[in-house]
C-alpha positions in Angstrom: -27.2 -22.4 -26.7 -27.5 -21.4 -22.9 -27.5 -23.3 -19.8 -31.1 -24.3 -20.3 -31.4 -25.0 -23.9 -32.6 -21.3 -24.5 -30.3 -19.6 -27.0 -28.0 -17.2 -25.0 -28.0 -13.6 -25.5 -24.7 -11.5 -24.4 -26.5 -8.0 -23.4 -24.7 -6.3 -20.6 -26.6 -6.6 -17.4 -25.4 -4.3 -14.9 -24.3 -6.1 -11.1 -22.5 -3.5 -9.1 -21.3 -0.3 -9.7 -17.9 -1.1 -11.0 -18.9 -3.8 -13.6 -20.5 -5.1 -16.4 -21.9 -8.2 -16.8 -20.7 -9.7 -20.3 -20.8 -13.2 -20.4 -23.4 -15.2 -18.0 -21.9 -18.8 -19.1 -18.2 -17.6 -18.4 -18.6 -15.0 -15.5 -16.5 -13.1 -16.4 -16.3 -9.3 -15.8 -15.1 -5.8 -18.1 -14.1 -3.1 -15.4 -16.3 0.1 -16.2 -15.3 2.5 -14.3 -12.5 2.9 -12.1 -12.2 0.5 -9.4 -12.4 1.0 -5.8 -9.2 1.8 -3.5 -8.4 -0.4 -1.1 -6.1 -0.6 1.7 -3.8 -3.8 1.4 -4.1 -4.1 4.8 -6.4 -1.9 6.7 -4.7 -1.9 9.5 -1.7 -0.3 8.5 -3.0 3.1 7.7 -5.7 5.5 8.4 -7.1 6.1 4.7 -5.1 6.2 0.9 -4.6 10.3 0.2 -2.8 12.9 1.5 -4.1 13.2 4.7 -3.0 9.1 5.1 -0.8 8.1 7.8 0.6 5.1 8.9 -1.1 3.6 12.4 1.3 2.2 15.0 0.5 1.8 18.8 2.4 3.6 21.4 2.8 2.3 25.2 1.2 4.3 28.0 3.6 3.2 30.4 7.0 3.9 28.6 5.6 5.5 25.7 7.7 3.2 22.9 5.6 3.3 19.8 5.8 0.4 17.5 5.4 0.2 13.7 3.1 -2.0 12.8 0.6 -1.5 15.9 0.9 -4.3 18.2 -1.4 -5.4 21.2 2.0 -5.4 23.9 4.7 -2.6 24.2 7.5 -4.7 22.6 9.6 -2.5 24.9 8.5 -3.2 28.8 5.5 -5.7 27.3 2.4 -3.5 29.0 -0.4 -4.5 27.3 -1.4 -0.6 27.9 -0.9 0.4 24.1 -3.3 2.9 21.9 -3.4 3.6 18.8 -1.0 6.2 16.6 -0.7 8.0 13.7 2.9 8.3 12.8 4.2 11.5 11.1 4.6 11.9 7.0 7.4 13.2 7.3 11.1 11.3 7.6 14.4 10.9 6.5 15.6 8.3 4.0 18.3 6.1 6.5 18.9 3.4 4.2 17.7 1.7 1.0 18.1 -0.9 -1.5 16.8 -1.5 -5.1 14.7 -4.7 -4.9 16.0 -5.9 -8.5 14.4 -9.8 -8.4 10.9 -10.8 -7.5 10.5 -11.4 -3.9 9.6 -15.0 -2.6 6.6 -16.3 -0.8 4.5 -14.8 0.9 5.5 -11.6 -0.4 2.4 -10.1 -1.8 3.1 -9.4 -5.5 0.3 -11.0 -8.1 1.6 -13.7 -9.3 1.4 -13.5 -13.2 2.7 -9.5 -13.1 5.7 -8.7 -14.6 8.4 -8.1 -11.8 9.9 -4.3 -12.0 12.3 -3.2 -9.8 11.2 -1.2 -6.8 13.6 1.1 -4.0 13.0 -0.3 -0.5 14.1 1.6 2.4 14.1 2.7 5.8 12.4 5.9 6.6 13.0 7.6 9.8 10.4 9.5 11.7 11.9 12.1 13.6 11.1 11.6 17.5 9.4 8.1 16.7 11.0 5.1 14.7 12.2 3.7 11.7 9.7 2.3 9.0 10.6 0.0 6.5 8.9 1.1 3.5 8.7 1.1 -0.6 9.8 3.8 -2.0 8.4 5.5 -5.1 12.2 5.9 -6.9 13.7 3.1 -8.3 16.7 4.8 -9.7 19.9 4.7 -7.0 21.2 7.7 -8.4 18.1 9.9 -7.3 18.5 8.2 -3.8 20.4 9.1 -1.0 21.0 8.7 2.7 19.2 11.5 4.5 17.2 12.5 1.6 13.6 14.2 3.3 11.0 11.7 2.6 6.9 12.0 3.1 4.6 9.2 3.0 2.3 8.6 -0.5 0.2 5.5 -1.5 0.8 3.5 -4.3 -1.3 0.7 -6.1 -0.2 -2.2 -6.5 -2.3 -4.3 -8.7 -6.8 -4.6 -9.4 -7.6 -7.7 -7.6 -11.2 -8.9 -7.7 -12.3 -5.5 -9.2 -10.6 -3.2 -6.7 -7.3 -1.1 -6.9 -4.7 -2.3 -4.2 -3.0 0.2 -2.6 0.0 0.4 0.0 2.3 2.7 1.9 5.4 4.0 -0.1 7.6 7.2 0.6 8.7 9.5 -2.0 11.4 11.9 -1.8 10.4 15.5 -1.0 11.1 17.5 -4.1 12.5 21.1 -3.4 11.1 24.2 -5.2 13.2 25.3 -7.6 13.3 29.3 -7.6 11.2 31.3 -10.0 
């Protein structure tokens, strides 16, 4: 029986363009299509693809650019910053393999199983270091120097969309034919 007494029919009912309605009593949801891409934060990027790039803010007075952007050169604190896309294009200066499940508030989901993930520092040549994911896990397919470019990764579907973030991959050379 329904809600109402009314015997309770399960007929898929369309409600937005990435679901189907299945169960009325139990709200609950069966993905349809692929789900929207969204920006973990969408302020740390200009759009998920290959024409992305990471937004930081660089001062008009000394010209420091800062990764994420910030409202104040952290340099000479002029509150004279504007927004900038940072290059793709880096150089791996350091990294780690993240092998246990970060604490609080690290933004994992918290019933996904944990797999290890490269973190590392990317260098953008004439601008800064960014801390970043990287898309290798494996230290022996990492090194120090290694030319890196920016990519976006998801990370988990929350609330019917795909959550992406900022991750660099190593720049693969092309092998001659």
């Amino acid at each position: 029986m329904g809600r109402y007494g009314a015997q309770s029919v399960l007929q898929p009912v369309a409600v937005a363009p990435n679901y189907t309605f299945i169960d009325e009593d139990a709200m609950t949801y069966e993905l349809t299509t692929d789900p929207p891409e969204v920006a973990i934060d969408d302020t740390l990027f200009t759009s998920i693809g290959p024409e992305g790039r990471l937004l930081g803010s660089r001062c008009a007075s000394c010209g420091h650019i800062a990764f994420p952007s910030q409202d104040a050169c952290p340099g000479c604190g002029n509150s004279a910053v504007a927004s900038y896309a940072l290059s793709r294009i880096g150089t791996l200066w350091t990294w780690t393999i993240q092998n246990f499940r970060p604490k609080p508030p690290f933004a994992l989901p918290p019933d996904d199983d944990f797999e290890p993930y490269g973190v590392g520092y990317v260098e953008l040549p004439g601008e800064l270091r960014v801390e970043s994911r990287l898309t290798i896990a494996d230290p022996d397919r990492l090194r120090i120097g290694m030319p890196m470019e920016l990519t976006f990764i998801p990370l988990w579907v929350a609330d019917g969309q795909k959550i992406f973030t900022y991750a660099f991959a190593p720049i693969e050379k092309e092998q001659p034919v």
